[in-house]
C-alpha positions as CSV (number, residue, x, y, z in Angstrom):
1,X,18.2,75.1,-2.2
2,X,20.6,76.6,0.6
3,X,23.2,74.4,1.1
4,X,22.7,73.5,-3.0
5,X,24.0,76.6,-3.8
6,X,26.0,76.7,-0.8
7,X,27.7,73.2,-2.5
8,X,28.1,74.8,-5.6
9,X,29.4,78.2,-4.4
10,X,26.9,80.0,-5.3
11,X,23.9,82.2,-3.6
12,X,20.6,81.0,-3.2
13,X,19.6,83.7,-5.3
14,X,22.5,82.8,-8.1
15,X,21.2,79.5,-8.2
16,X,17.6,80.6,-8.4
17,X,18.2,82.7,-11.3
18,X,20.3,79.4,-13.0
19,X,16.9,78.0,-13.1
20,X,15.3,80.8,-15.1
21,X,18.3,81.7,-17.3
22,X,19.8,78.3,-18.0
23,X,23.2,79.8,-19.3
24,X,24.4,81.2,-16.2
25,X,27.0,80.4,-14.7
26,X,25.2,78.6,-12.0
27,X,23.8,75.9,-13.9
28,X,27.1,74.7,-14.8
29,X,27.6,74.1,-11.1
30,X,24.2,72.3,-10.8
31,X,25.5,70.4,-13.9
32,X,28.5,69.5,-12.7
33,X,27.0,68.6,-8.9
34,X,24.9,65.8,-11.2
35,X,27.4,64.2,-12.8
36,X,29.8,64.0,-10.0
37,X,26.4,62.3,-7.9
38,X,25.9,60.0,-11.3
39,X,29.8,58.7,-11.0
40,X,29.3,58.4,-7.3
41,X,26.9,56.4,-7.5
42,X,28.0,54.2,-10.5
43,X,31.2,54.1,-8.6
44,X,28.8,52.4,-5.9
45,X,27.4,50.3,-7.9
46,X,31.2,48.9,-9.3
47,X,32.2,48.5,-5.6
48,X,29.2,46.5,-4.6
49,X,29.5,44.3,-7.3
50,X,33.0,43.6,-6.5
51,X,32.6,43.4,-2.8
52,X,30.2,40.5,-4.1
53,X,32.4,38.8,-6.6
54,X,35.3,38.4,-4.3
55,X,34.0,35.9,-2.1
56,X,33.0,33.8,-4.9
57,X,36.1,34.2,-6.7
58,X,38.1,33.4,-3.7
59,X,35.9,30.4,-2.8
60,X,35.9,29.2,-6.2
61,X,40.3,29.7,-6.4
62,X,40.8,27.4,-2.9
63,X,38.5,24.7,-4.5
64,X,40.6,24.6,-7.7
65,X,44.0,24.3,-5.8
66,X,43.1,21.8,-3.4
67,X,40.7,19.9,-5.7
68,X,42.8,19.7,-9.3
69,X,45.6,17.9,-7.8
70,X,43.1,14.9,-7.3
71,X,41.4,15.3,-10.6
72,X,41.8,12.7,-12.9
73,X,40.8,9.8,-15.5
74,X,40.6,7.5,-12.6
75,X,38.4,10.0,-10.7
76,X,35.9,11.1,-13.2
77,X,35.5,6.7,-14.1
78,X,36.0,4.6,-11.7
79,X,33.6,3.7,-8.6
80,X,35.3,4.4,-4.9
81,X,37.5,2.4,-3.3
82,X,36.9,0.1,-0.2
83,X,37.7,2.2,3.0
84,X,41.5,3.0,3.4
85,X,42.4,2.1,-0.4
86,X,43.8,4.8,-2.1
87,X,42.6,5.2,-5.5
88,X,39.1,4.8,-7.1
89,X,36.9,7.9,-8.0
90,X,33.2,9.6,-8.0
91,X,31.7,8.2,-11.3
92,X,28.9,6.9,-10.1
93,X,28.5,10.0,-7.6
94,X,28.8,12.2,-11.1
95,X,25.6,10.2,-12.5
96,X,23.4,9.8,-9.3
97,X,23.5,13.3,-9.4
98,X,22.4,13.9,-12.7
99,X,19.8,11.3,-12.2
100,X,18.3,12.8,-9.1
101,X,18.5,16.6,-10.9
102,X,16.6,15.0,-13.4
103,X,13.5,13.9,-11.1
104,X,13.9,17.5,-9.1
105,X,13.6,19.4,-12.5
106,X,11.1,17.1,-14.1
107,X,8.9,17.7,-10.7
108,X,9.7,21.5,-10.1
109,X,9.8,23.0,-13.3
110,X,6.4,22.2,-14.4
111,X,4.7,22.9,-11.2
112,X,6.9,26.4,-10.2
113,X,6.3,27.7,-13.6
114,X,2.3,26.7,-13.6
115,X,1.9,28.3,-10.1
116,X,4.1,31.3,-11.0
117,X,1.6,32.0,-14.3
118,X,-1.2,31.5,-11.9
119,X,-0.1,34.4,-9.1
120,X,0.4,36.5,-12.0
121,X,-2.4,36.0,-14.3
122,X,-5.3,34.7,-11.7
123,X,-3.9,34.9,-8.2
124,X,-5.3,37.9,-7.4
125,X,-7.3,36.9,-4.8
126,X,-6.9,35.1,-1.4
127,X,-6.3,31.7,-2.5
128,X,-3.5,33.2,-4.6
129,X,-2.3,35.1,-1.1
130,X,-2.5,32.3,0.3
131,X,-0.1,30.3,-2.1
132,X,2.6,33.1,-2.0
133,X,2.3,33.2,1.3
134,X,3.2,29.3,1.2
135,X,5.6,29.7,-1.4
136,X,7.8,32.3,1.0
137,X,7.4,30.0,3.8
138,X,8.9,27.2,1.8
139,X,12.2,29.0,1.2
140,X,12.8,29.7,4.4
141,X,12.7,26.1,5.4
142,X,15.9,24.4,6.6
143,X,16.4,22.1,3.4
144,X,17.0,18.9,6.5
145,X,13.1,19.3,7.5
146,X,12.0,18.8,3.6
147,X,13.9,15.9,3.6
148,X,12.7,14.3,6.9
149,X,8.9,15.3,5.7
150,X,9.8,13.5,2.0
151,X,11.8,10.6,4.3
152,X,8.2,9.6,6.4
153,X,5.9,10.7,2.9
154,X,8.1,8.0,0.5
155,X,11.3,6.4,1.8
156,X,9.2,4.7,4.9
157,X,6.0,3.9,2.7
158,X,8.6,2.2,-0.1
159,X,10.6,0.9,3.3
160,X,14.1,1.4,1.2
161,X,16.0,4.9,-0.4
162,X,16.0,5.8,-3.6
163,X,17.1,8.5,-6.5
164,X,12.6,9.3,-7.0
165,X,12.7,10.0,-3.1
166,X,15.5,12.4,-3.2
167,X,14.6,13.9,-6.7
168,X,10.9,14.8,-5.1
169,X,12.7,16.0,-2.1
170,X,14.6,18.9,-4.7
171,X,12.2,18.9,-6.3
172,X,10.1,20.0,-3.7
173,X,12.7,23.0,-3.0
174,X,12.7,24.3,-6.3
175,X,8.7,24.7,-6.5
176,X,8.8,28.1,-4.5
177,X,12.1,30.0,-6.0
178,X,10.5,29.5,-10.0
179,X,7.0,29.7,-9.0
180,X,7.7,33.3,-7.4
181,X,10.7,34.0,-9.9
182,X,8.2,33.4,-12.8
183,X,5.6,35.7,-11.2
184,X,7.8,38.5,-10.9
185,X,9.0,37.8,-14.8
186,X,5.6,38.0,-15.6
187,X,4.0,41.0,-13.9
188,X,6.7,42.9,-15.4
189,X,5.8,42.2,-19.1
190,X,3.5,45.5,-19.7
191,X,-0.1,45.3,-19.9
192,X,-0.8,47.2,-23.4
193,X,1.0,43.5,-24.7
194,X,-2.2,41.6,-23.2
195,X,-4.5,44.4,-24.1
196,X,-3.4,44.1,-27.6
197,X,-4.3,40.4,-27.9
198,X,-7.3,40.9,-26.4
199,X,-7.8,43.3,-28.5
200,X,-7.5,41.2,-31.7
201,X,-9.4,38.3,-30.0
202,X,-7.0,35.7,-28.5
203,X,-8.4,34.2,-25.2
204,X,-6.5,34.7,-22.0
205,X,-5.0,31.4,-21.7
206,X,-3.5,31.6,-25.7
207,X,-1.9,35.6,-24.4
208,X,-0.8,34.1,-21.4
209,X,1.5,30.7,-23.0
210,X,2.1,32.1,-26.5
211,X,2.6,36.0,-25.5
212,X,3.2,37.1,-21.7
213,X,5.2,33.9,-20.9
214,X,7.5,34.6,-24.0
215,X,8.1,37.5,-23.7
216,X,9.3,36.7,-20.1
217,X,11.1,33.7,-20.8
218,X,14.3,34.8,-20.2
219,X,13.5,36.0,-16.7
220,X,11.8,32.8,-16.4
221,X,14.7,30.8,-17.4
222,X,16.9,32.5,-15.0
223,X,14.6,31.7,-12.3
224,X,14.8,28.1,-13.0
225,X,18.1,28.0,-13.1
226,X,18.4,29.7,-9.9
227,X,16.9,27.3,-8.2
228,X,18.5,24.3,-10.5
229,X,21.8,25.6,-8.6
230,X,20.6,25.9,-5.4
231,X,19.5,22.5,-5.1
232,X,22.2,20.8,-7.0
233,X,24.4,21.2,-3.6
234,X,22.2,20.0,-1.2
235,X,23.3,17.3,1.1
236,X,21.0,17.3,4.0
237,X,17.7,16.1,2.6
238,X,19.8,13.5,0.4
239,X,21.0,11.7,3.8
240,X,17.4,10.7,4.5
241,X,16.3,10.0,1.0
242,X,18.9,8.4,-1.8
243,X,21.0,7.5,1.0
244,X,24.2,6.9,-0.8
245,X,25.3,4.6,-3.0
246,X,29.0,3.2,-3.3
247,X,28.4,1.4,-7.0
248,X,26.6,2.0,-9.9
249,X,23.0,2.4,-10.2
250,X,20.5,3.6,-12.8
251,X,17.1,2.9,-11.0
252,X,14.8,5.0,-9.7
253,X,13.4,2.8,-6.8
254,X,17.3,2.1,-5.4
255,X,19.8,3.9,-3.0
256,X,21.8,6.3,-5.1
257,X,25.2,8.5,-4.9
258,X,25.0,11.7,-5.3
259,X,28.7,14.3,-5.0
260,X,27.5,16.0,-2.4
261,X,26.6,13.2,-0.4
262,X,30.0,11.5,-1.3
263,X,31.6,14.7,-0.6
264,X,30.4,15.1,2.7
265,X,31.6,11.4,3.9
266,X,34.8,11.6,2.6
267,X,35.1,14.8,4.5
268,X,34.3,13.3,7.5
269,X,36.2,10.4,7.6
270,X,39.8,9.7,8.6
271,X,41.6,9.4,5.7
272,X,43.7,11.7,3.8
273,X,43.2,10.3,0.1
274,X,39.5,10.5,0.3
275,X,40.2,14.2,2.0
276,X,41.6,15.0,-1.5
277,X,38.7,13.5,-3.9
278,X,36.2,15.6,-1.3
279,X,38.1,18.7,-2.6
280,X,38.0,17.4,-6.0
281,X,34.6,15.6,-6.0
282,X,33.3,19.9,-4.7
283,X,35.5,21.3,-7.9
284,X,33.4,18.9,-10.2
285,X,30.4,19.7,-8.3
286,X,31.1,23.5,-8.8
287,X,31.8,22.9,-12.1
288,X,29.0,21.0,-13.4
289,X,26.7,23.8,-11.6
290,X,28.5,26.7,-13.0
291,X,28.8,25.1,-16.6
292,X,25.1,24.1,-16.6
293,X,23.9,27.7,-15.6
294,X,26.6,29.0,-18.6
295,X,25.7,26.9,-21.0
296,X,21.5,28.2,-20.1
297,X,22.6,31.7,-20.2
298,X,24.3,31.9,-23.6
299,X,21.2,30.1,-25.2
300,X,19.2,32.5,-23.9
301,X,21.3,35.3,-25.0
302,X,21.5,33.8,-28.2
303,X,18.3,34.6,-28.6
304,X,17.8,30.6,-29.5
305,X,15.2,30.3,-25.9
306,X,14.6,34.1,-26.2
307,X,11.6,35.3,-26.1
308,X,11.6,39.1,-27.1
């Protein structure tokens, strides 16, 4: 109370008598001291955000000048070129990568949001402990050791790569991020929304799909999307699963490109032109990512995959 009133320039016993007689002159003071702490800390809030936005914003401005340049017809159609032949592009890179985000999402979307419903609805015991516990372990492991684990699971049992060995390798990653993203969603809806199913005499398992995980489904969907992003840029488990692919391929059971994989040898080699289509082939990248997260968000908003 001291140095309250001693802030506001008033006596302890000013500001004590602002509590009983509201229109002193006192509780203007008090008033005052909150709304300069409220702009503070909005003010706070603004920087933060920015301090956060800049790095993307600046990451995402380099890509764009040193990638558009190389951004073409040619680029976004053709397959690469042989080794030191300019020209060619990252079709089939573009596809492979939409064929092995297909297998990831078909894998982890499914079993994230099933485990997440469980943790919330039924995991509260040591089983369910024990599955968050796993969950949290999983997303701290280096994305590399999934892929070596999926590499002796699938590649050396099939004895070839293939898209379905990297696919269950993402797939794999994105388990823990929805299944403890949907939990969260979940245990947020409030309780008198269950109670009142129960109430009119809807099982658990009906409250949980057609009420609880409706409600949440924005949350949800955001989760999902979160990890959808995180894995779309992985390289590392890719290198011992679809390997790389420098033409076309559709199948499952065969070596396939993927950008970042492409990305990451054209960065490493020794020539200039496929220094440029690595910038370009991480714009697309960041593109596709950012466009497919975009395009989630504003049907969600929408209210068209809304749940509330």
């Amino acid at each position: 109370m001291r140095w309250l009133a001693c802030w506001c320039g008033a006596s302890p016993a000013e500001l004590r008598g602002s509590v009983l007689n509201p229109s002193s002159g006192a509780t203007q003071s008090v008033s005052l001291y909150r709304r300069l702490v409220n702009q503070g800390a909005t003010a706070f809030a603004i920087l933060a955000a920015i301090l956060v936005l800049v790095p993307l914003l600046a990451i995402f401005a380099y890509l764009v000048i040193k990638g558009i340049g190389s951004v073409n017809l040619a680029f976004l159609t053709q397959t690469p070129k042989p080794p030191g032949e300019a020209g060619g592009g990252m079709a089939n890179a573009i596809v492979g990568t939409g064929l092995i985000l297909m297998v990831a999402s078909v894998i982890g979307l499914p079993l994230g949001i099933g485990s997440g419903i469980y943790l919330a609805e039924y995991g509260q015991n040591r089983f369910g402990d024990m599955i968050r516990f796993t969950a949290d372990v999983l997303n701290g492991v280096p994305s590399i050791v999934i892929g070596i684990a999926v590499y002796s699971l699938i590649v050396v049992r099939q004895k070839h790569f293939s898209a379905l060995s990297g696919g269950v390798a993402l797939g794999i990653m994105m388990i823990p991020t929805i299944a403890r993203a949907t939990e969260e969603m979940l245990l947020m809806v409030p309780n008198v929304i269950r109670e009142a199913a129960y109430g009119l005499g809807i099982p658990k398992w009906r409250t949980t799909l057609s009420i609880s995980l409706r409600t949440a489904s924005a949350g949800v969907i955001t989760g999902c999307m979160l990890a959808f992003a995180r894995v779309a840029g992985e390289t590392a488990p890719l290198l011992f699963t679809a390997f790389g692919n420098q033409f076309w391929n559709l199948k499952l059971n065969q070596p396939t490109a993927a950008l970042s994989l492409q990305v990451y040898t054209y960065a490493i080699s020794p020539y200039d032109d496929w220094h440029k289509q690595a910038w370009a082939g991480s714009l697309i990248l960041i593109v596709l990512i950012v466009g497919a997260v975009a395009a989630v968000r504003i049907t969600t908003s929408r209210g068209m995959m809304k749940g509330a």
